[in-house]
ZADO-1210 file (C-alpha; in nm, 4 decimals, padded with zeros to 6 digits):
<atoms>
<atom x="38.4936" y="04.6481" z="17.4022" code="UNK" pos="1"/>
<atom x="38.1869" y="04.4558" z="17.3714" code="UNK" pos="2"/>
<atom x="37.8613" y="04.6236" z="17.2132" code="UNK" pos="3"/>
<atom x="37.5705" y="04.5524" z="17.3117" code="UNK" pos="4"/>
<atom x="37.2465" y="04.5692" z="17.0954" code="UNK" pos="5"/>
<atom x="36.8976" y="04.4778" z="17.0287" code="UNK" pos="6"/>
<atom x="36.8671" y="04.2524" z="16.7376" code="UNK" pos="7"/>
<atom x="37.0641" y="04.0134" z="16.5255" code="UNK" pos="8"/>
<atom x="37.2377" y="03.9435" z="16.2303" code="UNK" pos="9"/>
<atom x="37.1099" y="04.1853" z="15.9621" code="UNK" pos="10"/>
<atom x="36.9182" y="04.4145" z="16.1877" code="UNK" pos="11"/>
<atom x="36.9535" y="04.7770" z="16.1467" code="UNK" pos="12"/>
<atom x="37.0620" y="04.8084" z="16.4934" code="UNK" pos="13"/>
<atom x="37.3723" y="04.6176" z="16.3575" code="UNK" pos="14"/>
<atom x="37.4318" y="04.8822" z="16.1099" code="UNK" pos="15"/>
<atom x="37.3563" y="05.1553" z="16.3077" code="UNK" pos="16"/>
<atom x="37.6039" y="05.0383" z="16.5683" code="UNK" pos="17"/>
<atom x="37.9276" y="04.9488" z="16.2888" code="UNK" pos="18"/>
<atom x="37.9019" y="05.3055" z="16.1323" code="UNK" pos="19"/>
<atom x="37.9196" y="05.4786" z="16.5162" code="UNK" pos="20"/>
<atom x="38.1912" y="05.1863" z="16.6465" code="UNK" pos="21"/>
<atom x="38.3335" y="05.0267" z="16.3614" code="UNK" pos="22"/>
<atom x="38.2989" y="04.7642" z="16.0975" code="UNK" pos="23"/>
<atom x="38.5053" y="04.5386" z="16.3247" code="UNK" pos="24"/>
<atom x="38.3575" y="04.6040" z="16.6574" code="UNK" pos="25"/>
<atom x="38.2752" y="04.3310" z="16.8733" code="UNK" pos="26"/>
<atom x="37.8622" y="04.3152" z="16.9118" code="UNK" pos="27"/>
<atom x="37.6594" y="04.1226" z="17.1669" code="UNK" pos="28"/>
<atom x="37.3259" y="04.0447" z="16.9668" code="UNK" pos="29"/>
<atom x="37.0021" y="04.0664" z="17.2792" code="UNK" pos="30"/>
<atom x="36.6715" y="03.9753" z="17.1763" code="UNK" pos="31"/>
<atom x="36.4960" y="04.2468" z="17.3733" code="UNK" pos="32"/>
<atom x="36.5835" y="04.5755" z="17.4821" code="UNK" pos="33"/>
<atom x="36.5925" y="04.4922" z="17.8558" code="UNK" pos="34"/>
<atom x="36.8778" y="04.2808" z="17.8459" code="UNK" pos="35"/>
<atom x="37.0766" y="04.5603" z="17.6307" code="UNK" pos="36"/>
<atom x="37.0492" y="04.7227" z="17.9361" code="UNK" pos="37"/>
<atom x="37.1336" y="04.5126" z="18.1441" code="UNK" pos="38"/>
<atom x="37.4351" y="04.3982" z="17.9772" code="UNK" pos="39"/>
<atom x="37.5722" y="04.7351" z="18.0015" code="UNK" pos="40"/>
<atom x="37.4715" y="04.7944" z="18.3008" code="UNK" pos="41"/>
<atom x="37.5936" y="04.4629" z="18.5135" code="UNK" pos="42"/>
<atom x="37.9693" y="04.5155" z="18.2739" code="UNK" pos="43"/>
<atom x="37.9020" y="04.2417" z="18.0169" code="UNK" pos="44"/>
<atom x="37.9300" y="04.5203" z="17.7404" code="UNK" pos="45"/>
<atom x="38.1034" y="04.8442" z="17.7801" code="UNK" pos="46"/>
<atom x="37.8713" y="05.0074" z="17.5827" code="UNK" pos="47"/>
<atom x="37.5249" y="05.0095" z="17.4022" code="UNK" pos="48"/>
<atom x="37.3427" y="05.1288" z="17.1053" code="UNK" pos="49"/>
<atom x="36.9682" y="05.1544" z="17.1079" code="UNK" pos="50"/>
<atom x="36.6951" y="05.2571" z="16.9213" code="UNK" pos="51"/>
<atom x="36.4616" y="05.5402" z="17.1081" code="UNK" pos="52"/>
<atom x="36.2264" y="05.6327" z="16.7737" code="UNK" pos="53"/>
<atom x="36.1206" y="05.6621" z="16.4245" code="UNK" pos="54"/>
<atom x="36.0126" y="05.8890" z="16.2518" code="UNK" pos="55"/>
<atom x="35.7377" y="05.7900" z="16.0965" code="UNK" pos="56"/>
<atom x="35.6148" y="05.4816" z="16.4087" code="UNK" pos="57"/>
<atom x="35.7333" y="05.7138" z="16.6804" code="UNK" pos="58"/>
<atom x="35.8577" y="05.7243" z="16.9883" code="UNK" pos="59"/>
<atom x="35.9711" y="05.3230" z="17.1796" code="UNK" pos="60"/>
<atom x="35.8139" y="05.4398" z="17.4924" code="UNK" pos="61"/>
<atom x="35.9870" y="05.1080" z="17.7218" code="UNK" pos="62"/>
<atom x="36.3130" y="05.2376" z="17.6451" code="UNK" pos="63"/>
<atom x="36.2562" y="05.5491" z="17.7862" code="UNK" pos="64"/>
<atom x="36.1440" y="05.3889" z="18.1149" code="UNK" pos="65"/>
<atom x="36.4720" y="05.1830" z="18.0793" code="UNK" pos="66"/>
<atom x="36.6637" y="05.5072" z="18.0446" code="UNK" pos="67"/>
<atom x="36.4694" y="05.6144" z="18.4148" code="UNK" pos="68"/>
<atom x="36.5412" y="05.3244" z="18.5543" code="UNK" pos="69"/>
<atom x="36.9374" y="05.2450" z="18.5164" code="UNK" pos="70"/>
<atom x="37.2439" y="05.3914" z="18.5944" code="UNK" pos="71"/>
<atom x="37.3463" y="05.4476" z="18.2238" code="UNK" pos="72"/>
<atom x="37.4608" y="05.7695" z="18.0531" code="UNK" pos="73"/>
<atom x="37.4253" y="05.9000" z="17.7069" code="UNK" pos="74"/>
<atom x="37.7345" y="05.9831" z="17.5145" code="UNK" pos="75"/>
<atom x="37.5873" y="06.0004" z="17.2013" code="UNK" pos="76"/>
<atom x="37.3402" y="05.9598" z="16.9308" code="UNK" pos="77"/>
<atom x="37.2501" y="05.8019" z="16.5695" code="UNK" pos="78"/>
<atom x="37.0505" y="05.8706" z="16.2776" code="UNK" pos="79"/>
<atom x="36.9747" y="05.5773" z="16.0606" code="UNK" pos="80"/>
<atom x="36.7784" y="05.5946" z="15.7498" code="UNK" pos="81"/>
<atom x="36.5938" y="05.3144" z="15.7049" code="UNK" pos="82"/>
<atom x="36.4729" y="05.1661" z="15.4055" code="UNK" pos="83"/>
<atom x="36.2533" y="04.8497" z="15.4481" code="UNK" pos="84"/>
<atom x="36.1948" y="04.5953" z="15.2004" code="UNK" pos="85"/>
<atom x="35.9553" y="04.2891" z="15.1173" code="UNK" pos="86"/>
<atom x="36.1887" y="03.9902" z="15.0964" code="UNK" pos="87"/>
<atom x="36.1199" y="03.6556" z="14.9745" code="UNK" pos="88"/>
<atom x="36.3066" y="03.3222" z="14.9042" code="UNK" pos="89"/>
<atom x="36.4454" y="03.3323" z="14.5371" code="UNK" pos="90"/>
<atom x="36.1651" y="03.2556" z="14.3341" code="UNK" pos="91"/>
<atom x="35.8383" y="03.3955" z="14.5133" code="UNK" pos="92"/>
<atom x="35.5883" y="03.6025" z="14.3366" code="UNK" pos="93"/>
<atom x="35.3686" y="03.8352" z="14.5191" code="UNK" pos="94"/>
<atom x="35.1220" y="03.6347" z="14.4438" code="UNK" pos="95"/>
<atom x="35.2703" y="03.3286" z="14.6560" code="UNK" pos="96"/>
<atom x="35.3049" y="03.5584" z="14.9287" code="UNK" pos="97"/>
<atom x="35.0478" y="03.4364" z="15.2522" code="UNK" pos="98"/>
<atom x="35.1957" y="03.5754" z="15.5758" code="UNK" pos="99"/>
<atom x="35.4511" y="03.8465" z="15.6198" code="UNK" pos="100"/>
<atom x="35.6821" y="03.8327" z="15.9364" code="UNK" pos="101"/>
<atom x="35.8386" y="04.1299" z="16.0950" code="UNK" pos="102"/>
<atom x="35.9067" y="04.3646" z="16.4156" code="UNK" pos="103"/>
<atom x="35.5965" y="04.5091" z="16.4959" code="UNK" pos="104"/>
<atom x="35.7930" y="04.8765" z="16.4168" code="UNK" pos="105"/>
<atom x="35.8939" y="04.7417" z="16.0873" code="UNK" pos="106"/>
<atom x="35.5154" y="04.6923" z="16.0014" code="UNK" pos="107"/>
<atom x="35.3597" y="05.0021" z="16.1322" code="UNK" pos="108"/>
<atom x="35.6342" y="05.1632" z="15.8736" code="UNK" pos="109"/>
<atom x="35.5112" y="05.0148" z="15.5794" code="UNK" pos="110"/>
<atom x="35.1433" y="05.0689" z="15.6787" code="UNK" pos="111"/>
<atom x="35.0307" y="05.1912" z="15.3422" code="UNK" pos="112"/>
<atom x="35.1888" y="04.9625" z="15.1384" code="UNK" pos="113"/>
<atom x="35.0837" y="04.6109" z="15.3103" code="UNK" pos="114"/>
<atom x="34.7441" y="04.7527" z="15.3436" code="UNK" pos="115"/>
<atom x="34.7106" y="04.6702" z="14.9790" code="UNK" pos="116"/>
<atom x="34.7058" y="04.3075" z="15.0537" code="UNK" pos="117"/>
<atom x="34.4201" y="04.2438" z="15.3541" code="UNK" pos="118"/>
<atom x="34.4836" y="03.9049" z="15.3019" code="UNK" pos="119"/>
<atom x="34.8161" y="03.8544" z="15.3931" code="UNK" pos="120"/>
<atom x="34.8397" y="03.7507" z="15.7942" code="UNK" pos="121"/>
<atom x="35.0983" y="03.9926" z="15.9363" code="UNK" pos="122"/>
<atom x="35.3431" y="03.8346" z="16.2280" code="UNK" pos="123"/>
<atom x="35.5296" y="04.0337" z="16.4647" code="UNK" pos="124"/>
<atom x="35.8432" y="03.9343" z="16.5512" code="UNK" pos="125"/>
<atom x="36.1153" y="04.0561" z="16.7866" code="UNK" pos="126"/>
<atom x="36.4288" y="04.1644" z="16.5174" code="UNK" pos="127"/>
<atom x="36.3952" y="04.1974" z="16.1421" code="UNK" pos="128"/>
<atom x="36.6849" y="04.0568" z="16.0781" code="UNK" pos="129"/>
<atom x="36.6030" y="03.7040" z="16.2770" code="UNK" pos="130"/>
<atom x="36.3266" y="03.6778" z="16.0556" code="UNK" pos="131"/>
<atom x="36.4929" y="03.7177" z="15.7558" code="UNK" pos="132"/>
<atom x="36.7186" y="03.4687" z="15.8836" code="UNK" pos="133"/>
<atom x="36.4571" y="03.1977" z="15.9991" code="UNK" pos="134"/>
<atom x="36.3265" y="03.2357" z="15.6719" code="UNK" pos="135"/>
<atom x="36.6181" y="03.1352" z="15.4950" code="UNK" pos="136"/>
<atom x="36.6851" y="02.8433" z="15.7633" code="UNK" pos="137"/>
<atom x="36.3518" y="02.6893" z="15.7501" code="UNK" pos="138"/>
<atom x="36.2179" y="02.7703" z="15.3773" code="UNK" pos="139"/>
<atom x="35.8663" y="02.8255" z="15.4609" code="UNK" pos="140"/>
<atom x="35.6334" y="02.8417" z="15.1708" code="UNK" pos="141"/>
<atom x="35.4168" y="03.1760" z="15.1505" code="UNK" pos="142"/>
<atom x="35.6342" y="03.3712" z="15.3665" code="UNK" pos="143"/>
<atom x="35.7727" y="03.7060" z="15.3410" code="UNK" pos="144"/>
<atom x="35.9724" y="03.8824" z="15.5525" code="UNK" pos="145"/>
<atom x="36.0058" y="04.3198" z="15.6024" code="UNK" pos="146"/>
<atom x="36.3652" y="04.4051" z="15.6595" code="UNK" pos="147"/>
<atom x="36.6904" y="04.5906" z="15.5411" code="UNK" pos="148"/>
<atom x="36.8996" y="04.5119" z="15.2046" code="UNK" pos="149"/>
<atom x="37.1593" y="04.4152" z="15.4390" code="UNK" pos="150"/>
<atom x="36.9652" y="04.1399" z="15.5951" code="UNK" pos="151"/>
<atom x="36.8939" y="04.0003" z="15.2461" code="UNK" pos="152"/>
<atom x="37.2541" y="04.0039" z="15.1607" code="UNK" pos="153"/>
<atom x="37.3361" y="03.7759" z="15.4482" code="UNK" pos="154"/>
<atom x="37.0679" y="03.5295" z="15.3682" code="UNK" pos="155"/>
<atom x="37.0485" y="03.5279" z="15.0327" code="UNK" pos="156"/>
<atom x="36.6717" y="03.6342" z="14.9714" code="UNK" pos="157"/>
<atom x="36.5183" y="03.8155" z="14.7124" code="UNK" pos="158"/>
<atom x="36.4059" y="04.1698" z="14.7398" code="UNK" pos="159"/>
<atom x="36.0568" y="04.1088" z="14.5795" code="UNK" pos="160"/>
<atom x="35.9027" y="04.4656" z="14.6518" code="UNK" pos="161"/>
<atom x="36.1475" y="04.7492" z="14.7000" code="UNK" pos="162"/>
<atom x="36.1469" y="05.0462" z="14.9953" code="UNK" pos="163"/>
<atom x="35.8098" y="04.9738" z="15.0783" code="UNK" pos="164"/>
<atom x="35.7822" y="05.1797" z="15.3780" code="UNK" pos="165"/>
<atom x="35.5563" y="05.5179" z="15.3393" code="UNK" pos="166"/>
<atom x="35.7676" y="05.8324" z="15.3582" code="UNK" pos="167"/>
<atom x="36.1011" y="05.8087" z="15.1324" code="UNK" pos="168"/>
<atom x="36.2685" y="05.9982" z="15.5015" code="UNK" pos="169"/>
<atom x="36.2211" y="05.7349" z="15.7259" code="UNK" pos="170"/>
<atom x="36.5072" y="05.7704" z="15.9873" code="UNK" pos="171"/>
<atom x="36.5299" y="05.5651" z="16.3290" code="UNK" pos="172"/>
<atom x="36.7228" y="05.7380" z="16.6188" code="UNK" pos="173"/>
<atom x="36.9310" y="05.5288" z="16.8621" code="UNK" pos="174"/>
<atom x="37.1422" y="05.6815" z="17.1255" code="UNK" pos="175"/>
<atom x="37.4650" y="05.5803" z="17.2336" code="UNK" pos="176"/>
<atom x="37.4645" y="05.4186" z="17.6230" code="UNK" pos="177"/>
<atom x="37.7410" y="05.3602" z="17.8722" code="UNK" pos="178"/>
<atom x="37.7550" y="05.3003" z="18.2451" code="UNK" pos="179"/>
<atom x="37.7098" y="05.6640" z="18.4017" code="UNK" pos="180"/>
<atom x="38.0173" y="05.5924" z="18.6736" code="UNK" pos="181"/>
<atom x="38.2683" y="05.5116" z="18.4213" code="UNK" pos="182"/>
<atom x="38.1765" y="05.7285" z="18.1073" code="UNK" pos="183"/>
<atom x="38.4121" y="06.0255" z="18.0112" code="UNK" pos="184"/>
<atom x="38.2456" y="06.3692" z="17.9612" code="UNK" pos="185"/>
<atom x="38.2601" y="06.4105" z="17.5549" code="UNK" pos="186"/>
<atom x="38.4077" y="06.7039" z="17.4647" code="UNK" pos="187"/>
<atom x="38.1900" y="07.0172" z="17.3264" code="UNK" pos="188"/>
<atom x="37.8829" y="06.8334" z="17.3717" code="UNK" pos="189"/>
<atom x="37.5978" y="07.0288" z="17.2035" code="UNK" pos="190"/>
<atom x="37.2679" y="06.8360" z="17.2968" code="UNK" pos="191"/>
<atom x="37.1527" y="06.6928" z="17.6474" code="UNK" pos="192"/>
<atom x="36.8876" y="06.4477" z="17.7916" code="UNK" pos="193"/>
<atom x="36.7030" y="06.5349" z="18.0664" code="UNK" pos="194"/>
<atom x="36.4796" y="06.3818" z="18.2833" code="UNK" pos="195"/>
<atom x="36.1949" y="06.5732" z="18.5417" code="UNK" pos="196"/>
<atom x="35.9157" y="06.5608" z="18.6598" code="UNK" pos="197"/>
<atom x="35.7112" y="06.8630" z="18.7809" code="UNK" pos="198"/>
<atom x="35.4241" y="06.9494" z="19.0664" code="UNK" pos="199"/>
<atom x="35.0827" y="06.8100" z="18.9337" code="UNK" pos="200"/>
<atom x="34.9478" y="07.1643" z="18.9525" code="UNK" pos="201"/>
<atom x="34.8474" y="07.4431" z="18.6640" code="UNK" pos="202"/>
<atom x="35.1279" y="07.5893" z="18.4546" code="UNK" pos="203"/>
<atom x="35.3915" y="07.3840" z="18.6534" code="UNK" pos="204"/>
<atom x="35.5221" y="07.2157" z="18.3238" code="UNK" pos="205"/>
<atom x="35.5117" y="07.5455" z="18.1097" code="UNK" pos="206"/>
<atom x="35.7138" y="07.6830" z="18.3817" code="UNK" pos="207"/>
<atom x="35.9688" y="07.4638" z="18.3071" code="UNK" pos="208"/>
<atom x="35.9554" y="07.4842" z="17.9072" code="UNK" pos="209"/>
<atom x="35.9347" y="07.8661" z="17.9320" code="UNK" pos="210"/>
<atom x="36.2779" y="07.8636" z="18.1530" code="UNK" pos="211"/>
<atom x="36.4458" y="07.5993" z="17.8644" code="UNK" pos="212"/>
<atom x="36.3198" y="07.8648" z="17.5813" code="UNK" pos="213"/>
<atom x="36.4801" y="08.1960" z="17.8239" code="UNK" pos="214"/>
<atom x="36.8225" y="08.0341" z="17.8140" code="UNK" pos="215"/>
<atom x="36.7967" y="08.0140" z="17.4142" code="UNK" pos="216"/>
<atom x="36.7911" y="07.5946" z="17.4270" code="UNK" pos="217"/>
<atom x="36.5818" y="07.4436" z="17.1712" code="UNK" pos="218"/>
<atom x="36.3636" y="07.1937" z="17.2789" code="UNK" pos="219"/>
<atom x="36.3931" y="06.9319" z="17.0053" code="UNK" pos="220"/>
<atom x="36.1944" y="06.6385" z="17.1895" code="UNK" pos="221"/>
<atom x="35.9175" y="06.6414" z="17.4583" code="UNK" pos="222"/>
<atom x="35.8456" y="06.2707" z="17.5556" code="UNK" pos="223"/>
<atom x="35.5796" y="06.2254" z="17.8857" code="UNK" pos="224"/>
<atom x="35.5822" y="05.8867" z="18.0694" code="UNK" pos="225"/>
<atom x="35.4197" y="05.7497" z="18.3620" code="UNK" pos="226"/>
<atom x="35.5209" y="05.8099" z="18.7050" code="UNK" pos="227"/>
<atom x="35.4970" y="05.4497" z="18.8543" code="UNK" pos="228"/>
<atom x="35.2761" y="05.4004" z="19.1330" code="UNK" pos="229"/>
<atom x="35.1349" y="05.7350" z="19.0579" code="UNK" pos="230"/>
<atom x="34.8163" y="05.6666" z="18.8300" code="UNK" pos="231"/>
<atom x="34.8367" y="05.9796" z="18.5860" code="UNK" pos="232"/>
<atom x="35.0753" y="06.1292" z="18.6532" code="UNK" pos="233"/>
<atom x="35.4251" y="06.1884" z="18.3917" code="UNK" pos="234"/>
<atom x="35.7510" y="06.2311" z="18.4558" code="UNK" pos="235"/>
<atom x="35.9418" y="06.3775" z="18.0895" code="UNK" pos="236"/>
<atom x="36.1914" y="06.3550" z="17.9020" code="UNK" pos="237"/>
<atom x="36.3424" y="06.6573" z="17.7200" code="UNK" pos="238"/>
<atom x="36.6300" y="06.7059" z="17.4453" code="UNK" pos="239"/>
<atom x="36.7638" y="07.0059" z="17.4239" code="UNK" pos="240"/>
<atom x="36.9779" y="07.1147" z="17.1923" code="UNK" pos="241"/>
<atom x="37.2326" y="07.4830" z="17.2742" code="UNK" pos="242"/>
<atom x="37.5540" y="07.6619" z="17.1254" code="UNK" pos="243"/>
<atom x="37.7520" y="07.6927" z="17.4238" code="UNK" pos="244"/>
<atom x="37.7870" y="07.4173" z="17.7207" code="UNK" pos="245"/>
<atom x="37.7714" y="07.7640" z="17.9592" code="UNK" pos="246"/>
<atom x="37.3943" y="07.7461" z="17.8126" code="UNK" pos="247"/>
<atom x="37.2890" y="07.4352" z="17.9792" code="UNK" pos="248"/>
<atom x="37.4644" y="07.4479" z="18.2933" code="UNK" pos="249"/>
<atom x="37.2533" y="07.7763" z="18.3532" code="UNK" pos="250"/>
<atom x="36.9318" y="07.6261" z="18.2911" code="UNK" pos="251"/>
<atom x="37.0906" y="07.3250" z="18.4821" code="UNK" pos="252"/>
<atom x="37.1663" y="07.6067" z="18.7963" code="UNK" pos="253"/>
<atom x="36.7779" y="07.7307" z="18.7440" code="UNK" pos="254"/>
<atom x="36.5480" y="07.4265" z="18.6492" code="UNK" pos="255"/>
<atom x="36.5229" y="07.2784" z="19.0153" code="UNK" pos="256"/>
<atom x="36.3511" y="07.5490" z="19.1126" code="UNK" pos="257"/>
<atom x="36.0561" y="07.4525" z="18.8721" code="UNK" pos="258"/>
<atom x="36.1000" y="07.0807" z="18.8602" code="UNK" pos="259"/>
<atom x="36.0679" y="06.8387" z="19.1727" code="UNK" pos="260"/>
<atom x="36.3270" y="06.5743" z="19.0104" code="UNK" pos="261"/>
<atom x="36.5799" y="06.6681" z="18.7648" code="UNK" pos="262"/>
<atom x="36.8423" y="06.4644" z="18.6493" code="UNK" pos="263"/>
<atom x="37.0537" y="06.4849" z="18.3177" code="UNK" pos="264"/>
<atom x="37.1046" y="06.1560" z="18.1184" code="UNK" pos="265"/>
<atom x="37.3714" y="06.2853" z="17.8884" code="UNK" pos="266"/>
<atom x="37.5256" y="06.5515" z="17.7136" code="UNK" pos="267"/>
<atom x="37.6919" y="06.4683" z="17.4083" code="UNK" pos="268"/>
<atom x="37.7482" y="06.5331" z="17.0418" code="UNK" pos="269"/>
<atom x="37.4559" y="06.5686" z="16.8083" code="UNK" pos="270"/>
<atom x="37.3820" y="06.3336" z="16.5765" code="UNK" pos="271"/>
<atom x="37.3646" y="06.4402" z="16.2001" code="UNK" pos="272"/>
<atom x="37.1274" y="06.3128" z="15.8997" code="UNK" pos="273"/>
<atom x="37.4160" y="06.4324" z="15.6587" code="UNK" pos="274"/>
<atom x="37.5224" y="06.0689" z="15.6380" code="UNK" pos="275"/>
<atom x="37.9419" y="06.1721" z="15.5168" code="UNK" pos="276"/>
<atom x="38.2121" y="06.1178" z="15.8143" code="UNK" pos="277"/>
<atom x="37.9721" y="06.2771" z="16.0293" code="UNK" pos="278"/>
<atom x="37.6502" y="06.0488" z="16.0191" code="UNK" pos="279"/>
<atom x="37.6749" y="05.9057" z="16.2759" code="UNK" pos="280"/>
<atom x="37.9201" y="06.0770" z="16.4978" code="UNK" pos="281"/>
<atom x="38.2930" y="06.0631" z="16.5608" code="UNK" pos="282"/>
<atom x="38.3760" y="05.7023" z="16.6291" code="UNK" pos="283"/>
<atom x="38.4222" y="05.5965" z="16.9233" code="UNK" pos="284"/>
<atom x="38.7699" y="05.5864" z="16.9763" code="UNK" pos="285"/>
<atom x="38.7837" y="05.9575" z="16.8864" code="UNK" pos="286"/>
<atom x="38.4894" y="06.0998" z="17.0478" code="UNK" pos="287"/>
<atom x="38.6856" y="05.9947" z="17.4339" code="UNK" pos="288"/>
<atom x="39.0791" y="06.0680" z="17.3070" code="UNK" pos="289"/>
<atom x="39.0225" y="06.4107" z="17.3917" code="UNK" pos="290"/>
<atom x="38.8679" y="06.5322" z="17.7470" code="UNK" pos="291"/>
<atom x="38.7636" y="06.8604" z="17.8300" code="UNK" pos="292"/>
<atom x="38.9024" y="06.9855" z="18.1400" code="UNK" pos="293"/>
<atom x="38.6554" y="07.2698" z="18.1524" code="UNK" pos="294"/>
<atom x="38.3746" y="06.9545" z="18.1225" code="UNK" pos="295"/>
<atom x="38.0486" y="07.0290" z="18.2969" code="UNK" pos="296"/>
<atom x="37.9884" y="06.8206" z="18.5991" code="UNK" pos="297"/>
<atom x="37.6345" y="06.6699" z="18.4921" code="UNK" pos="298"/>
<atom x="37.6129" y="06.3504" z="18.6960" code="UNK" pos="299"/>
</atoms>
């Protein structure tokens, strides 16, 4: 089964995506999140991983419009720490460095630390690994490149400043997509994505979060987007976390009362920050070999 990410060759996406499926697992490498989507969607890949936010740049508010906008599930979820380095072609000294090229969520990460050098002209670019990899191809003098130790493994550049970015816990989560008609329920799922949208009246949103917090769910992520077409006005998106799946489907029975969409975009497995076996989920193979006949009809 084809995998379908955002990024290239020494991206963390690629790591992310080898811990949850495999070191052998067959990855499609798109430059931009749309067309991981659409991969998975149209059958190209059977499955995607993709990154939703970090914490320390926040939330990557496009992919939750993607997640609105496709039939796609989510069966399950990743937490990456990510540690970002300066690298250089063997040789460079900080005071070579000119420009420094990198994915514009690689750079708002290591704020603090390349706001030491106002000189240097900062570049966005779409992956961090492509750059590190275009900077080994083409040699350019004065250029430095924000990325992962992996990436300078690959291409053989120096690590000139190490973990540069500015908190020591800087995690990225991705979730775990596949096409919603041909997904298996995951067994003992403990978290859920939802998506809804309420009346654009007083207290209609608190109406919802109050119901969430009666049923005992904790609300671990609260993410508003726009309603297109529909100048100010937000639909959201809301993880909840519970003990029991008997939890959700009774705020599932309750919530359209309160809400005037509601639809659930997964319910799977949480995702730990332990980083043993259990980092990043059960692989794949294991997470689907058992099915829950008792499994909550969601979709």
């Amino acid at each position: 089964m084809k995998i379908a990410i955002q990024g290239f060759q020494g991206s963390f996406h690629e790591v992310a995506a080898r811990q949850y499926f495999g070191l052998n697992a067959a990855l499609s490498f798109c430059a931009t999140f749309g067309e991981v989507v659409a991969q998975v969607a149209d059958g190209r890949a059977g499955a995607a991983l993709m990154a939703m936010e970090n914490s320390l740049a926040g939330s990557i508010l496009p992919n939750y419009l993607l997640l609105e906008r496709h039939p796609l599930t989510i069966t399950g979820e990743v937490y990456l720490p990510i540690h970002q380095h300066l690298l250089v072609l063997p040789g460079t000294t900080l005071a070579d460095v000119q420009a420094v090229h990198s994915h514009p969520m690689a750079l708002r990460q290591c704020g603090d630390y390349l706001s030491q050098y106002p000189h240097w002209q900062l570049v966005e670019t779409e992956d961090t690994g492509l750059s590190a990899q275009l900077l080994a191809e083409r040699r350019t003098p004065g250029v430095a490149v924000i990325a992962g130790a992996q990436a300078a493994e690959a291409f053989g550049l120096e690590i000139l400043a190490p973990a540069i970015n500015d908190d020591p816990n800087n995690y990225t989560r991705f979730l775990v997509l596949e096409r919603a008609a041909e997904a298996a329920p995951v067994a003992q799922p403990d978290k859920a994505s939802l998506y809804f949208y309420t009346a654009h009246a007083p207290g209609q949103l608190a109406q919802a979060l109050t119901l969430i917090a009666s049923h005992g769910l904790n609300l671990s992520k609260l993410q508003s987007c726009p309603r297109p077409s529909q100048p100010w006005h937000y639909g959201f998106h809301a993880d909840v976390e519970f003990a029991a799946p008997a939890q959700l489907a009774a705020l599932l029975a309750e919530l359209p009362a309160v809400t005037e969409e509601l639809r659930v975009l997964g319910a799977y497995a949480r995702g730990s920050m332990d980083f043993g076996r259990e980092a990043v989920g059960m692989p794949h193979h294991a997470r689907h070999a058992e099915r829950s006949e008792a499994s909550l009809s969601l979709r």
